[in-house]
C-alpha positions in Angstrom: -38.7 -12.0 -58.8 -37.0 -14.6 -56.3 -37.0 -17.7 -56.3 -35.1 -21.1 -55.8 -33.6 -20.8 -59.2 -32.5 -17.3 -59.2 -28.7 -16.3 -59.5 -28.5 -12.9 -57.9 -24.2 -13.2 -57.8 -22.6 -10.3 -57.4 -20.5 -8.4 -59.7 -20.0 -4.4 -59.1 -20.9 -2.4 -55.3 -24.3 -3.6 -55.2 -25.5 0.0 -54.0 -24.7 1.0 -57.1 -26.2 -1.7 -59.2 -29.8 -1.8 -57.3 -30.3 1.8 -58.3 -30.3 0.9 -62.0 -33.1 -1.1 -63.4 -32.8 -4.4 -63.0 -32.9 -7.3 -66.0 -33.1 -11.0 -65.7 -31.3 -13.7 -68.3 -34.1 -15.9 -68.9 -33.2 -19.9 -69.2 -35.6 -22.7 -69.8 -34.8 -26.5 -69.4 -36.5 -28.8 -71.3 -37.7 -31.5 -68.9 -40.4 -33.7 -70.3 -42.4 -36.3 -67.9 -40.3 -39.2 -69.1 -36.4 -39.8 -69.5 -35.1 -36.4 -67.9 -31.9 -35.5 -68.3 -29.2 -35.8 -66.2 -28.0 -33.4 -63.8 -24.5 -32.5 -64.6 -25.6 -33.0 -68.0 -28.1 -29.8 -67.6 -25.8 -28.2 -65.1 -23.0 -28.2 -68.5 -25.7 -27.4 -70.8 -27.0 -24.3 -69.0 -23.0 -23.1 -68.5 -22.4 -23.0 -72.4 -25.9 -21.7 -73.2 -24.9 -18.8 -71.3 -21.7 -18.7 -73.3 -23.6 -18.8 -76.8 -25.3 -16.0 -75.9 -22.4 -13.9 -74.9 -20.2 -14.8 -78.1 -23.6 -14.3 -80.6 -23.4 -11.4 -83.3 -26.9 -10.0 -81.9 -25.1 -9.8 -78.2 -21.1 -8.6 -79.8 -21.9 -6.9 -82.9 -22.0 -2.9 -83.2 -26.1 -2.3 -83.1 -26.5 -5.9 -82.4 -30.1 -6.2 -81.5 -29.2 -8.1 -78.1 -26.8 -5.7 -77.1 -28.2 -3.2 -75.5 -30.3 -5.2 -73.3 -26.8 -7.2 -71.9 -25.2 -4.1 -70.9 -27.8 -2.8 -69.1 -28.2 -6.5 -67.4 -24.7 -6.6 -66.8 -24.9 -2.9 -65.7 -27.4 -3.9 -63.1 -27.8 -7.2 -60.4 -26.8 -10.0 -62.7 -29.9 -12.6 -62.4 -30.5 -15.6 -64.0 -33.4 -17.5 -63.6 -33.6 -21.2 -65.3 -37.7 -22.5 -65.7 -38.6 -25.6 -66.9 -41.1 -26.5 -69.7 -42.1 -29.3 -71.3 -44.3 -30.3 -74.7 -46.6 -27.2 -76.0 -44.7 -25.3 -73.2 -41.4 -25.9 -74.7 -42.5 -25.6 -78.5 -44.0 -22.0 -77.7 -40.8 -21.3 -75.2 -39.0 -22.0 -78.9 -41.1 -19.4 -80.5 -39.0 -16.7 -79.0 -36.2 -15.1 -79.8 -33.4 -17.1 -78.3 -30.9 -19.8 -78.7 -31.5 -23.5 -77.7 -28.2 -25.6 -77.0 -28.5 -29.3 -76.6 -26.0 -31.2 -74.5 -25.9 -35.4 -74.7 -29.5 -35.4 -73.7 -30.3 -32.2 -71.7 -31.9 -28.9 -74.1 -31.5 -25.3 -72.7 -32.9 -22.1 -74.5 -31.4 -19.0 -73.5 -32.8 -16.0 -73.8 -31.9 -12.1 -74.3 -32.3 -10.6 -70.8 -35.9 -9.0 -70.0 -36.7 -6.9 -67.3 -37.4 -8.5 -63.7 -41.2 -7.6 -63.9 -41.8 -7.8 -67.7 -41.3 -11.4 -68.6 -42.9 -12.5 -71.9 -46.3 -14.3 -70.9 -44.9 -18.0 -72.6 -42.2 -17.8 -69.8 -43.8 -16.3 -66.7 -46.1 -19.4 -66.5 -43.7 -21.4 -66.9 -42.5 -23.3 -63.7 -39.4 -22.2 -61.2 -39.5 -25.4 -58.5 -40.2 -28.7 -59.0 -37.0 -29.7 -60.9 -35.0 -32.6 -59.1 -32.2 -33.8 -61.4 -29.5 -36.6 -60.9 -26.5 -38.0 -62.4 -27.7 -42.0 -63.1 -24.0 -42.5 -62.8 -21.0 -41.2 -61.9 -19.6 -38.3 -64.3 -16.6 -39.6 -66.4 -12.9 -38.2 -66.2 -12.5 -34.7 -67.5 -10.8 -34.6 -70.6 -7.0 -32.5 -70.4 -6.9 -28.9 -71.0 -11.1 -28.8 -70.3 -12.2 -26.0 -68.7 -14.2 -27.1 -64.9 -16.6 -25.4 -63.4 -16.2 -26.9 -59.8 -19.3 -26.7 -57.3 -18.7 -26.6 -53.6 -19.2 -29.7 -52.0 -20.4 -28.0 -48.7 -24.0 -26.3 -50.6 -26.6 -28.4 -51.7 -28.3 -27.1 -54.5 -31.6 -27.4 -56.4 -31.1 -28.7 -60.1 -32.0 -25.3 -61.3 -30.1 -23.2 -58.5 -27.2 -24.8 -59.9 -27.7 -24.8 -63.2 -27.9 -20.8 -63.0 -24.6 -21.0 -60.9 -22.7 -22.5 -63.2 -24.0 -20.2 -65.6 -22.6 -17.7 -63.7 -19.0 -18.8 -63.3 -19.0 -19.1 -66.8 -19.6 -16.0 -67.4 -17.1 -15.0 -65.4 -14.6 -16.7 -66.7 -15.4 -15.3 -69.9 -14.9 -11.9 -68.8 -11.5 -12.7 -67.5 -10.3 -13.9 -71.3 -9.0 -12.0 -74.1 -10.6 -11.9 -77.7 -7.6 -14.5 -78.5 -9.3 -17.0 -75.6 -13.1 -16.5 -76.2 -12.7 -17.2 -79.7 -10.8 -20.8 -79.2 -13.0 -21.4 -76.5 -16.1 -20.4 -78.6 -14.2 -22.7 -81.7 -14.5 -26.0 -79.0 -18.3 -25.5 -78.4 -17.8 -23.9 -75.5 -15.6 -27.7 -74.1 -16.6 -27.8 -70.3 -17.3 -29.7 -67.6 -19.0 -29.2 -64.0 -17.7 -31.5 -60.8 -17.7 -31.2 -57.8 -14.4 -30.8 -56.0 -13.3 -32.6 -52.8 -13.0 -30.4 -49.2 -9.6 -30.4 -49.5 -9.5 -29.1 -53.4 -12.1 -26.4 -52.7 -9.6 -25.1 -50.1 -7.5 -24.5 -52.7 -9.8 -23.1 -55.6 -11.0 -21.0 -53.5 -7.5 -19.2 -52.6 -6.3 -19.6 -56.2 -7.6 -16.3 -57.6 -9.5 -17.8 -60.3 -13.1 -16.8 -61.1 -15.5 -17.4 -57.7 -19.1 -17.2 -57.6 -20.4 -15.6 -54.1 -24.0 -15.8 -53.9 -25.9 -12.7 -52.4 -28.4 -15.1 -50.4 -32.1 -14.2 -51.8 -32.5 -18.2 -52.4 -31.6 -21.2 -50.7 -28.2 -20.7 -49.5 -26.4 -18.3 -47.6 -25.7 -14.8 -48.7 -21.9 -14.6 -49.0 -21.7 -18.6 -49.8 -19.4 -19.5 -52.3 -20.7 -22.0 -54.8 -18.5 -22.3 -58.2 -15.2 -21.8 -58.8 -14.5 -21.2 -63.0 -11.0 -23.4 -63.5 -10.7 -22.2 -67.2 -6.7 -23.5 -68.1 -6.4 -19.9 -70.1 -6.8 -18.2 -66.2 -4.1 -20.5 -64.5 
């Protein structure tokens, strides 16, 4: 299921990940007709629902009744494909097992993966396009010590693209840490911020070693573009 907010990033050979069956993490924005929520406000939002989900007992627990369904996503293409909903959509979208996280004004629910062609019926109707987002002002300083998730500023992105982007390099940072470092981070609410870097910085994220997302082109951009760079302090 492609489309403009889909995150096909790569993780293992892709050969061997196609061949498996393929799951989708399911995220849904809330994004009611009036006062939307700003963009690096959902872009932050959707980053540390992806997070929750990771660290939750259902997902890391022994017989944890999520687990099983992120392996085999992470076994597979790692997709991530944010919707939006508003009113009765967003009440029934909260009717599901999953976990909403609220960020100063945005609200994303996360959901355990599902497979690409067997979305439950109160998300597949849900809308993919139509979300355009922005910041009413400039984003603030990043506090010390926070953790960036730095977009390219060569790609435009949809709202939602970029929202499952930053997702993405999230995750990946998280792999990279240790039980020590996902449990402090998990501690601060999952403390992170998305900018986007200058030419000249991305130069140098990009050659740093840290955590890159490298999109696989289905949507929008690319294939091969690099959009997000994870700059967790822990990975320095």
């Amino acid at each position: 299921m492609s489309s403009p907010f889909d995150d096909p990033a790569a993780a293992p050979a892709p050969d061997s990940r196609d061949a498996k069956e393929q799951y989708v993490l399911p995220l849904v924005v809330r994004l009611e007709r009036t006062d939307p929520p700003a963009r690096t406000d959902a872009l932050e939002t959707s980053a540390r629902a992806v997070l929750t989900l990771l660290a939750d007992p259902r997902v890391t627990d022994d017989g944890g009744e999520w687990a099983e369904r992120v392996d085999a996503w992470e076994d597979a293409r790692i997709r991530k494909v944010v919707r939006r909903a508003r009113g009765g959509e967003w009440r029934k979208a909260g009717e599901l097992p999953g976990i909403t996280v609220a960020g100063e004004g945005a609200e994303v629910r996360v959901f355990p993966p599902v497979p690409l062609d067997g979305w439950p019926k109160e998300l597949a109707k849900l809308q993919v396009s139509g979300t355009d987002l922005d910041d009413p002002a400039e984003p603030g300083p990043v506090p010390d010590g926070t953790p960036v998730l730095w977009l390219n500023p060569e790609v435009g992105m949809s709202a939602g693209k970029a929202m499952a982007q930053t997702g993405h390099a999230a995750q990946l940072a998280w792999w990279r840490l240790d039980g020590a470092q996902r449990k402090e981070w998990a501690e601060s609410g999952f403390a992170l911020a998305v900018r986007t870097a200058t030419a000249e910085a991305w130069a140098e994220l990009t050659a740093s070693g840290l955590p890159l997302v490298r999109d696989a082109g289905f949507t929008e951009i690319a294939p091969g573009s690099c959009t997000v760079v994870a700059d967790h302090p822990a990975l320095r």
